[in-house]
SESETOR-320276 format. One line per 8 residues: their letters; for each residue x, y, z of C-alpha. Coordinates in Angstrom, 3 decimals, m for minus. Layout:
a> X:Y:Z ~ ...;
//
This chain:
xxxxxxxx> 9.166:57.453:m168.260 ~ 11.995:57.648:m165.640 ~ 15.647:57.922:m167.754 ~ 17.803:54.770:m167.666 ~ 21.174:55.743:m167.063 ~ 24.070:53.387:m168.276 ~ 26.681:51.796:m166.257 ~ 29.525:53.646:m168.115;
xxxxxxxx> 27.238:57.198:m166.909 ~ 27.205:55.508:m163.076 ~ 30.963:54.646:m163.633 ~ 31.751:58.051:m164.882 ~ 29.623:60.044:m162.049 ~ 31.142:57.567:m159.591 ~ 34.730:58.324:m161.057 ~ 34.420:62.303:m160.432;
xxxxxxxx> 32.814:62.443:m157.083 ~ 35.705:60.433:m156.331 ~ 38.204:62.233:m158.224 ~ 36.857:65.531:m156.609 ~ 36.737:63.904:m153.197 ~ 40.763:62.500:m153.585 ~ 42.091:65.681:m155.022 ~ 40.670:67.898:m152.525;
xxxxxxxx> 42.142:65.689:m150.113 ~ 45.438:65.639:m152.288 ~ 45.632:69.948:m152.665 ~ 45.497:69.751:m148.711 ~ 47.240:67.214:m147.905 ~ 50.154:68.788:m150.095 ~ 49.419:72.013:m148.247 ~ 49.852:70.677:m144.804;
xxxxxxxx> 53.066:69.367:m146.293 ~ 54.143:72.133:m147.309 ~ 53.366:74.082:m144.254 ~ 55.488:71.572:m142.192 ~ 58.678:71.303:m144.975 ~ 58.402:75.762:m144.339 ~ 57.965:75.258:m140.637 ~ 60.650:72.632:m140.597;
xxxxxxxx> 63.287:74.731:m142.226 ~ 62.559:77.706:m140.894 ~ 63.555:76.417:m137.409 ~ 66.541:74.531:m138.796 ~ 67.864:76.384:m141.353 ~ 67.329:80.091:m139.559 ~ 66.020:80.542:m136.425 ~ 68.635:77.725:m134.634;
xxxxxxxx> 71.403:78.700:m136.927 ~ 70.545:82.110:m135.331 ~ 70.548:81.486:m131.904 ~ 73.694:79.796:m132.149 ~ 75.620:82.599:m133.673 ~ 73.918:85.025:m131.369 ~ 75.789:82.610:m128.316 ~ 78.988:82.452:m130.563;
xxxxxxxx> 78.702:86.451:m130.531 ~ 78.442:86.314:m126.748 ~ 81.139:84.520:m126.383 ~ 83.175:86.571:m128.611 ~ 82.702:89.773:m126.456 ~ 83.422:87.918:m123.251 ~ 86.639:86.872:m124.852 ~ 87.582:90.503:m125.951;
xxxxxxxx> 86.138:91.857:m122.812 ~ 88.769:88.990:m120.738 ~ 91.848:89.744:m123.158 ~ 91.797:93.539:m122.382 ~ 90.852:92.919:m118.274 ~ 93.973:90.994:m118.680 ~ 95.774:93.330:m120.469 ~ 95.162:96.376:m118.481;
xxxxxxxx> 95.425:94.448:m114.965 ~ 98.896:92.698:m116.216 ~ 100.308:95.346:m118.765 ~ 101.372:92.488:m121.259 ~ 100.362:92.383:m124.690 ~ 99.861:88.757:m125.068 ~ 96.880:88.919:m123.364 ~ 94.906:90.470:m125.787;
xxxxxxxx> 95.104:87.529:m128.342 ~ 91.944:86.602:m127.046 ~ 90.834:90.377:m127.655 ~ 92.010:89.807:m131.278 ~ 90.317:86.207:m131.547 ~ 87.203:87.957:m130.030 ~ 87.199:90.296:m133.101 ~ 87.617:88.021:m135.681;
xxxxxxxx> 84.913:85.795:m134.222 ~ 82.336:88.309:m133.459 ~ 83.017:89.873:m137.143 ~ 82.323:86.155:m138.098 ~ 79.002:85.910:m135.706 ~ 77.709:89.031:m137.193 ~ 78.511:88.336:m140.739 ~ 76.465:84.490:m140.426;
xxxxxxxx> 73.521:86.925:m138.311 ~ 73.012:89.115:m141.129 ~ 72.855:86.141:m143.772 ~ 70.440:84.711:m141.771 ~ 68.115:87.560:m141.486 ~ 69.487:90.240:m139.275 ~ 69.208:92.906:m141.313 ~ 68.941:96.498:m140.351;
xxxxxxxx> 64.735:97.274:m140.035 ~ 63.555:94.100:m138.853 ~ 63.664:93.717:m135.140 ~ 66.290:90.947:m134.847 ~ 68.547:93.542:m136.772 ~ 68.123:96.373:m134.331 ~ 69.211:94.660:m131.814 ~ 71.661:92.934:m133.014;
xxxxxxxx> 72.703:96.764:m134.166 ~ 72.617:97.833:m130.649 ~ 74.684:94.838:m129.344 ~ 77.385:96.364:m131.938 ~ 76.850:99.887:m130.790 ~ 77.229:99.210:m127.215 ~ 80.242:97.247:m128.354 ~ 81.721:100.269:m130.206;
xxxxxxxx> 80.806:102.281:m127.817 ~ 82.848:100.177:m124.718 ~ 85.771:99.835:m127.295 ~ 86.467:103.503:m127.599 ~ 86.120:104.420:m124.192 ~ 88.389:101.733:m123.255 ~ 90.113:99.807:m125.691 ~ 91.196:102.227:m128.163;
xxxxxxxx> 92.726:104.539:m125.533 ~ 94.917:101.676:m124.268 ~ 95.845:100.666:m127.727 ~ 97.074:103.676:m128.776 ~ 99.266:104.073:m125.497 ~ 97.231:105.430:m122.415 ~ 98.506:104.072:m119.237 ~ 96.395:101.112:m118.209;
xxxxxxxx> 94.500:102.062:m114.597 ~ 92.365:100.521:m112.080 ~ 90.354:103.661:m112.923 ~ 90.357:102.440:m116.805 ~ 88.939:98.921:m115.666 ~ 86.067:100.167:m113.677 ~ 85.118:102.621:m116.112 ~ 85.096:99.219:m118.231;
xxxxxxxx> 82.439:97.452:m116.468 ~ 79.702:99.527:m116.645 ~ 80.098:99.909:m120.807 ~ 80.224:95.810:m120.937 ~ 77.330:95.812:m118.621 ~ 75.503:98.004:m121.458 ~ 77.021:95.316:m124.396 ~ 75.511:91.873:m122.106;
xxxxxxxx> 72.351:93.712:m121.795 ~ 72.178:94.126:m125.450 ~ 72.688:90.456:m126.116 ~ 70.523:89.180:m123.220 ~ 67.758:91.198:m125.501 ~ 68.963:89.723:m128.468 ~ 69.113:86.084:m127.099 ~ 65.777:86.321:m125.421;
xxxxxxxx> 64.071:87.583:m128.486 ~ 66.069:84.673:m130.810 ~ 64.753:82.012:m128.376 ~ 61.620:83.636:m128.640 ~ 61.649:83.139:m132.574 ~ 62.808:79.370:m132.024 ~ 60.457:78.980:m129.517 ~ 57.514:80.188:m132.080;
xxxxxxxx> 58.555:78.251:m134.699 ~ 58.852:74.591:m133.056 ~ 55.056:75.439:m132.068 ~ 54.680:76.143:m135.704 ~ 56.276:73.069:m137.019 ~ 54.640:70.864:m134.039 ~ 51.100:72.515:m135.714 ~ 52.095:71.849:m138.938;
xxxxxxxx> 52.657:68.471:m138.249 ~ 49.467:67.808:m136.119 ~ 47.564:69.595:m139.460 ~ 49.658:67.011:m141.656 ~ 48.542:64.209:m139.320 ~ 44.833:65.351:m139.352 ~ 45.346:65.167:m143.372 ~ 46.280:62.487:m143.708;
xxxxxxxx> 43.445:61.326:m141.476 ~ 40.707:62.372:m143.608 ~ 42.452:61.230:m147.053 ~ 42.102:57.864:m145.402 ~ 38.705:58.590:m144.617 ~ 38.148:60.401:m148.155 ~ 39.572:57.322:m150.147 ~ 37.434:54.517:m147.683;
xxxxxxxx> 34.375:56.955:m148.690 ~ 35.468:57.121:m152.256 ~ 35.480:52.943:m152.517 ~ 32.793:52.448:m150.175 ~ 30.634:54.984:m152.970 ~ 31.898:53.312:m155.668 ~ 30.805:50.228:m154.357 ~ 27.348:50.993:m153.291;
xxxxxxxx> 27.589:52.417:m156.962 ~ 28.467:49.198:m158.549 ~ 26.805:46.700:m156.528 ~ 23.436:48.929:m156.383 ~ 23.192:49.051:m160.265 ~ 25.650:46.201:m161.503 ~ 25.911:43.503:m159.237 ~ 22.289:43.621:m157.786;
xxxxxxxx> 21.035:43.431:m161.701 ~ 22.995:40.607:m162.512 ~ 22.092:38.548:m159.380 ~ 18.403:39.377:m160.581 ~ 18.719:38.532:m164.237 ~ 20.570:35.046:m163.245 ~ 18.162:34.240:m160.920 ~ 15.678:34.490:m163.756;
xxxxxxxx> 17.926:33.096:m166.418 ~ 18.016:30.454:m163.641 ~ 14.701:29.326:m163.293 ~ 14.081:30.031:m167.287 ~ 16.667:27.189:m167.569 ~ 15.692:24.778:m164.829 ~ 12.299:25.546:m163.690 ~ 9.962:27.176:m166.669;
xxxxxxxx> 11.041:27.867:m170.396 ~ 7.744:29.973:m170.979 ~ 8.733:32.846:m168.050 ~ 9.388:35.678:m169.167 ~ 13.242:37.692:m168.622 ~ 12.617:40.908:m167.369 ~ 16.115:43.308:m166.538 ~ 16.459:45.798:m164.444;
xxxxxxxx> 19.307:48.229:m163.891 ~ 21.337:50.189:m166.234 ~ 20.692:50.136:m169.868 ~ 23.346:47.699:m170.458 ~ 21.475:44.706:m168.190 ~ 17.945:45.706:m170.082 ~ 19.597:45.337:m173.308 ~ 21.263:42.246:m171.950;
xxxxxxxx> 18.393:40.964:m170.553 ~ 16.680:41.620:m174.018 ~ 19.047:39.414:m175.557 ~ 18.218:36.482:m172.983 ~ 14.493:37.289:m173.945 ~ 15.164:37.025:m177.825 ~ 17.005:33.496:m177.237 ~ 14.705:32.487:m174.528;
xxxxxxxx> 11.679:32.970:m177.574 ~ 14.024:31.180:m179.848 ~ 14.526:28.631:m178.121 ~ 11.045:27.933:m176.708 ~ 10.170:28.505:m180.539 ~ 12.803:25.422:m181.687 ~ 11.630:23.537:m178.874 ~ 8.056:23.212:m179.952;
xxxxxxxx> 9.150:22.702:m183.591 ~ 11.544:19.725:m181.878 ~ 8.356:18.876:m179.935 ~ 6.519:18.830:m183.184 ~ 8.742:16.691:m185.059 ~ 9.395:14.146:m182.126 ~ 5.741:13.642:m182.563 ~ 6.229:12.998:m186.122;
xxxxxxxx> 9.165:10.974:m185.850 ~ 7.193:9.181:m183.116 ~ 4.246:8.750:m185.464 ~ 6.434:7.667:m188.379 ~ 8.045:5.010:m185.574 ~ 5.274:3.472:m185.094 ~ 4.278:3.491:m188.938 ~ 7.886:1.968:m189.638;
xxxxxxxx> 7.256:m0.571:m187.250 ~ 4.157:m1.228:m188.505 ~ 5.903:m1.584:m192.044 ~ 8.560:m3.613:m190.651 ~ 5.521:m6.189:m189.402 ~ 4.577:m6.241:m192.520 ~ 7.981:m7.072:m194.063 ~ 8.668:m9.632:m191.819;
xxxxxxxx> 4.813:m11.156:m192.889 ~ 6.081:m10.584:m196.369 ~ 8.999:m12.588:m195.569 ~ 7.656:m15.158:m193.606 ~ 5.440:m15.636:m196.311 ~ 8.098:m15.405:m199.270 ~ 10.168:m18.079:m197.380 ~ 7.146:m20.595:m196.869;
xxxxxxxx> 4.255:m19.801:m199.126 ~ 5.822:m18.792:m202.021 ~ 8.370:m20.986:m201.869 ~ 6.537:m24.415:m201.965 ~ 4.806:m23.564:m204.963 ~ 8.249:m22.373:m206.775 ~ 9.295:m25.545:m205.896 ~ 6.097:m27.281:m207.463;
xxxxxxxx> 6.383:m25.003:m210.886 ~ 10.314:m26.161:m210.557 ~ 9.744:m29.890:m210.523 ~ 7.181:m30.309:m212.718 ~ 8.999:m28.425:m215.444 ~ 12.286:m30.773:m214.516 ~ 9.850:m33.606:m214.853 ~ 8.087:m32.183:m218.313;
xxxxxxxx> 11.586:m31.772:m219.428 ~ 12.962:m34.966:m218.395 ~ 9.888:m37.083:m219.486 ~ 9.088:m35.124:m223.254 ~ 12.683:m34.221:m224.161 ~ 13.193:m34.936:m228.126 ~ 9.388:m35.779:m228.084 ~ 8.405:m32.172:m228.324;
xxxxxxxx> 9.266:m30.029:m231.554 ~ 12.441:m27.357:m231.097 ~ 9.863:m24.725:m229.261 ~ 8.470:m26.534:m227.231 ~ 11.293:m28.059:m225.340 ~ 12.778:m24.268:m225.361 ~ 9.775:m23.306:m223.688 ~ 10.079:m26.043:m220.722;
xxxxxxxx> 13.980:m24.650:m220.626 ~ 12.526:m21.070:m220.029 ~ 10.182:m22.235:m217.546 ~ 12.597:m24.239:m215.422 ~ 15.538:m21.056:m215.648 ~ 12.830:m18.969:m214.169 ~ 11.099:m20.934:m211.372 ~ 15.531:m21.475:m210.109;
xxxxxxxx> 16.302:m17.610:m210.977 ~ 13.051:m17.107:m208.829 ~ 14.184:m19.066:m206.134 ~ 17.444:m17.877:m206.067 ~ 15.872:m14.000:m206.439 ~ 13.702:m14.701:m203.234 ~ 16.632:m16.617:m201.059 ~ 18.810:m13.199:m201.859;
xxxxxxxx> 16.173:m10.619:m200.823 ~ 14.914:m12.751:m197.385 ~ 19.260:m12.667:m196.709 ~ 19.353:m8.985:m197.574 ~ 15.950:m8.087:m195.346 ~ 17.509:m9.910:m192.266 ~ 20.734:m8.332:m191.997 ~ 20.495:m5.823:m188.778;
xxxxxxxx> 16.705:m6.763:m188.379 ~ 17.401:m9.586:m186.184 ~ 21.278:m8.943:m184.815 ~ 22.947:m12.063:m183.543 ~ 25.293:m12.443:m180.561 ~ 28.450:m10.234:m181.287 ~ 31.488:m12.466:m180.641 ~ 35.492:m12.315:m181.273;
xxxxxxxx> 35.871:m14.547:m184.841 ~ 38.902:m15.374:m186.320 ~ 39.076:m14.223:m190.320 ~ 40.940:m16.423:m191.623 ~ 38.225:m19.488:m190.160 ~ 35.647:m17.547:m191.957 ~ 37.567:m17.399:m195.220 ~ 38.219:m20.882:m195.571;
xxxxxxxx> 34.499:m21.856:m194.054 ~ 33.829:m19.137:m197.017 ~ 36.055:m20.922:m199.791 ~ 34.182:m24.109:m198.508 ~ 31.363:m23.618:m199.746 ~ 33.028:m22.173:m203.258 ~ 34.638:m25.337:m203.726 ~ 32.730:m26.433:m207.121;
xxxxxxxx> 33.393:m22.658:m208.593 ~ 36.921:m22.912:m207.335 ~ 37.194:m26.399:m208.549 ~ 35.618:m25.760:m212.167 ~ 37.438:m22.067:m212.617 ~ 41.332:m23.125:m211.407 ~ 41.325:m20.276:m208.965 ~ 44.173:m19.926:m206.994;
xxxxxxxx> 43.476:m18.388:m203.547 ~ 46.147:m16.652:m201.217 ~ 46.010:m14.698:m197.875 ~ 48.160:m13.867:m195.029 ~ 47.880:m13.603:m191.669 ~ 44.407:m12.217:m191.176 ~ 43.320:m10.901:m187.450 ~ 40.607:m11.305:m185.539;
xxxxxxxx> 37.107:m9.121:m185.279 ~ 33.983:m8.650:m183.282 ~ 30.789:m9.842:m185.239 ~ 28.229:m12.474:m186.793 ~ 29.449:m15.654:m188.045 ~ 27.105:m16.313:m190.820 ~ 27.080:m12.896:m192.175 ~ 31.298:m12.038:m192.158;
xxxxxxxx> 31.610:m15.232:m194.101 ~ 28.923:m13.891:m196.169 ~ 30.638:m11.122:m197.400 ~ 33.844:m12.973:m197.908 ~ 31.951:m15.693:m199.936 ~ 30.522:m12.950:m202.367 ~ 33.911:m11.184:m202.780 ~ 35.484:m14.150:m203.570;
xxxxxxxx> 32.774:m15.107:m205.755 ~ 32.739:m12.317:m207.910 ~ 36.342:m12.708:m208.374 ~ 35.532:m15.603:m209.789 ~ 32.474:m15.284:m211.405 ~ 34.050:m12.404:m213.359 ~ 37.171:m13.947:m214.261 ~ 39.110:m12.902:m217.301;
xxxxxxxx> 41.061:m15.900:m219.899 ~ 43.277:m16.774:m217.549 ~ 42.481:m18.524:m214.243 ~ 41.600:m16.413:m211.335 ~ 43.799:m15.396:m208.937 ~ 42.855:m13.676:m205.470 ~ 44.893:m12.290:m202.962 ~ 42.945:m11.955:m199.413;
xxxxxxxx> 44.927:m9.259:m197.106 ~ 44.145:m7.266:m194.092 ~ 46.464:m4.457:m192.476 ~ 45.780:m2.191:m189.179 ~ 44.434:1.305:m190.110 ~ 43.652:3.206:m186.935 ~ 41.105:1.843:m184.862 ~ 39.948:m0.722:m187.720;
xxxxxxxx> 41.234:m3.571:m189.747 ~ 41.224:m2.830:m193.632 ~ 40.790:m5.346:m195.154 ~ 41.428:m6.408:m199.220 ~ 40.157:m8.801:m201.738 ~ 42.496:m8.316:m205.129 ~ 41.940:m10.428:m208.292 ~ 43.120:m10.119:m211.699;
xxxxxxxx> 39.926:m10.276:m213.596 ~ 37.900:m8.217:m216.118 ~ 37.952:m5.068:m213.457 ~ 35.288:m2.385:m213.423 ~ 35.234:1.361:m214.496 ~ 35.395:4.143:m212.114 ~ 32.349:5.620:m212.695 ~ 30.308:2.435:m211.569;
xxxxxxxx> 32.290:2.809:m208.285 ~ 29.004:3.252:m206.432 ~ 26.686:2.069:m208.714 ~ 27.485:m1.430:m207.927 ~ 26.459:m1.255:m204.261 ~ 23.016:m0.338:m205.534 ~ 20.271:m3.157:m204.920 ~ 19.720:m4.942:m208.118;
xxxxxxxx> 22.464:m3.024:m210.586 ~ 23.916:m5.398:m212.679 ~ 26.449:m4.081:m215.336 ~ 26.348:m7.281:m217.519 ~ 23.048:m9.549:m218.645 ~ 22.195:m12.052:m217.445 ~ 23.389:m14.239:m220.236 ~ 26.709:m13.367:m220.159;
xxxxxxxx> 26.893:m13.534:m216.087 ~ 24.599:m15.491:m213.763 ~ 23.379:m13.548:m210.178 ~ 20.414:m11.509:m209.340 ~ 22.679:m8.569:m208.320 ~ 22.065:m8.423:m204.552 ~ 25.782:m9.523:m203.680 ~ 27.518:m6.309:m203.266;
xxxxxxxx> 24.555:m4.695:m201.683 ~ 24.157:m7.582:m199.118 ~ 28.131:m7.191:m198.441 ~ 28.033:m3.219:m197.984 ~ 24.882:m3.609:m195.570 ~ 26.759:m6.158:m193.176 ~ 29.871:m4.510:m193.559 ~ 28.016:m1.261:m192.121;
xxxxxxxx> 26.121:m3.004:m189.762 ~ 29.029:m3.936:m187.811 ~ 30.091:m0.351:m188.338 ~ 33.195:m0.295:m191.232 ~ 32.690:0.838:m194.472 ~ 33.285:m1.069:m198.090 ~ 34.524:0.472:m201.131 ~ 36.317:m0.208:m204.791;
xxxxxxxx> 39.748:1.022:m205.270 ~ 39.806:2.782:m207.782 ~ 43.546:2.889:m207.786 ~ 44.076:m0.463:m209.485 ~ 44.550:m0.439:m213.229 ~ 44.849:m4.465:m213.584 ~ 41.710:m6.485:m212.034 ~ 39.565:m5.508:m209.072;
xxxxxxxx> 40.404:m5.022:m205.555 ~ 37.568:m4.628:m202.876 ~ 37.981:m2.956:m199.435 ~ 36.877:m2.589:m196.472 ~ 36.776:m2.223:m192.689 ~ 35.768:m3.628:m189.242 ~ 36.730:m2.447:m185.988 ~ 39.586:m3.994:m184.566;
xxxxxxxx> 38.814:m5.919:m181.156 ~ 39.904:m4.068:m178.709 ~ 43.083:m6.101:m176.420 ~ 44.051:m5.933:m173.083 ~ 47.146:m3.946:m173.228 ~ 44.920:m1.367:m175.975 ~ 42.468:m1.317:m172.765 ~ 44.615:m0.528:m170.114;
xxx> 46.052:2.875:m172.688 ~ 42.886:3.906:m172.852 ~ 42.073:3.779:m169.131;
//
């Protein structure tokens, strides 16, 4: 099998062909540079410094050669200042010359050695003699010319062969700098080759392999789950593409288990729904069939009891009494369990209800207990909600109820309030009765828990239960605070209807 190379083995082979490439170009590059700084100052700093001191050094033996024409021809001494000047510049000339390079053994030197001989040599034939007193001639001034003619020959050779020098080295700095040029040329081209590698590197075995694994990933996601993810590429897109195989199985896996259990969940439906028919049969047939008869037993123990009361021995009219407290606990037992079936089995018409109308339509229909107990019922300003009529004032007739119901010695007092929590309304039902221990804080929501008999409270213990299942079914919650150490106070909550000005913050 063919060896996968990674993309950090592409990215480091990539990195040194490039590295070689750029510092090959670099090393010449800095070579050609430094062939044209050498060039460069070779020409400036010595062979035009030379040429100008070689013309300085002309000069200065034209100006000594003047001063002593002058002198001889005239006879007066001034005029060999410029003689004098002459020396001191040509000592100057020749001083810079041999600083420069003019140094005895390299050709520049020799002649600059025989432009001083020739000089020496014209001097003491015809300078010294005069100096040191000689009568000054004709004779003296054409032996002169010959002599100088020797000195301006030396210099012509010395000029032409220090213009030859500058001459060679401006076509060495103007080839210096058309290498430099050509450099920098091909480190352009170099570097272009060098990205255009790394590149064809990276987009031949990165960029390529991704496109190809998202295509796949692609259709995986949009077109087939069961496909298979096959990478290609360096290790790291195999590996990759390994991973998107692993998750791809995964997922196919949890979808057939979600497949699975939708067709549970869709057999169970339709076995709930079945159930539910049957419930609503049940029902139908609590609230009609079962009924009627109830009613029968009912009134014909009211009638036995009416009719052979005092005529029947102690027993017997107990017996009658336990009949008739049945056939009404019955009744009352069935009437509680068709309300509690039908909340959120058949949901009315949602509409915006004022509390406090349902509290006193509540109260209402309390009026005997109220009446009989002395209760004494307060509430402020309660808001308005979204929900059912019947079964809001439900839950508020049970709370206050209970309050009632389980009323301590003195006469009940309830306190309805409601307060904005959030998005809800919380509302509370406080009374000061017997209360209830914390750890029957859930227990009393329970269907049928009763924590007293029935001979010391009546009910059938369905209440609270009915009031927590409306309560959620018009999504709040219900609740005892356990807080309160004097009497009972019930909670709970219903969205708050949404106003205008709430509507427009939200948009």
């Amino acid at each position: 099998m063919k060896p996968v190379w990674s993309i950090s083995r592409w990215a480091a082979l990539s990195g040194v062909v490039a590295t070689l490439l750029l510092g090959g170009a670099i090393v010449a590059g800095s070579l050609a540079l430094t062939n044209l700084t050498d060039s460069r100052a070779r020409l400036l700093d010595v062979t035009g410094p030379q040429v100008l001191q070689s013309t300085s050094l002309s000069t200065a033996m034209l100006n000594q050669e003047t001063g002593v024409r002058g002198y001889i021809l005239a006879g007066r001494r001034e005029f060999l200042e410029p003689y004098q000047d002459g020396l001191r510049a040509q000592d100057a000339a020749v001083a810079e010359l041999r600083r420069l390079g003019a140094i005895p053994g390299t050709a520049i030197g020799d002649d600059l050695d025989k432009v001083l001989d020739a000089a020496t040599i014209w001097r003491r034939a015809v300078i010294e003699p005069v100096l040191a007193g000689a009568p000054a001639t004709g004779a003296q001034v054409d032996a002169s010319k010959p002599l100088f003619d020797e000195v301006r020959g030396s210099l012509s050779v010395l000029q032409n062969r220090l213009e030859a020098e500058r001459l060679d080295a401006r076509e060495d700095l103007s080839y210096s700098a058309d290498v430099l040029r050509v450099m920098l040329i091909v480190i352009a081209v170099l570097l272009c080759g060098a990205l255009a590698l790394i590149f064809l590197v990276l987009h031949r075995k990165l960029i390529k392999p991704i496109r190809r694994l998202a295509v796949e990933v692609r259709d995986v996601a949009t077109t087939d789950i069961h496909r298979e993810v096959r990478g290609s590429g360096p290790q790291e897109m195999r590996e990759l593409a390994s991973d998107v195989e692993s998750l791809r199985s995964r997922i196919l896996a949890e979808v057939t288990d979600l497949e699975r259990a939708q067709e549970t969940i869709a057999v169970r439906t339709r076995e709930l729904e079945r159930s539910n028919s049957d419930l609503e049969q049940f029902a139908y047939v609590a609230s009609h069939d079962l009924q009627e008869p109830l009613r029968k037993v009912a009134s014909f123990c009211q009638l036995l009891q009416k009719r052979y009361q005092g005529k029947l021995d102690e027993r017997g009219d107990q017996y009658i009494a336990f009949a008739v407290d049945g056939a009404k606990r019955m009744q009352a037992l069935i009437n509680d369990l068709l309300a509690f079936s039908r909340v959120g089995r058949r949901p009315g018409e949602n509409v915006l209800l004022e509390t406090g109308n349902l509290l006193d339509t509540a109260l209402g229909n309390l009026e005997d207990a109220i009446t009989e107990s002395g209760a004494q019922i307060t509430h402020g300003d309660l808001p308005a909600v979204l929900g059912e009529k019947s079964l809001l004032t439900a839950v508020f007739q049970n709370l206050v109820g209970n309050a009632i119901k389980f009323r301590g010695e003195e006469p009940p007092r309830i306190e309805v309030s409601a307060e904005r929590d959030g998005a809800d309304w919380r509302f509370s039902v406080s009374d000061n009765g017997i209360g209830i221990n914390d750890e029957y804080a859930e227990r009393i929501f329970v269907i049928f828990q009763r924590l007293h008999g029935r001979g010391d409270y009546p009910g059938t213990g369905i209440g609270l239960a009915l009031c927590r299942k409306i309560v959620e079914h018009h999504g709040g919650r219900i609740w005892l605070d356990t807080a309160v150490t004097a009497g009972t106070r019930f909670c709970f909550t219903l969205p708050a209807a949404q106003t205008p000005s709430e509507g427009n913050e939200q948009a």
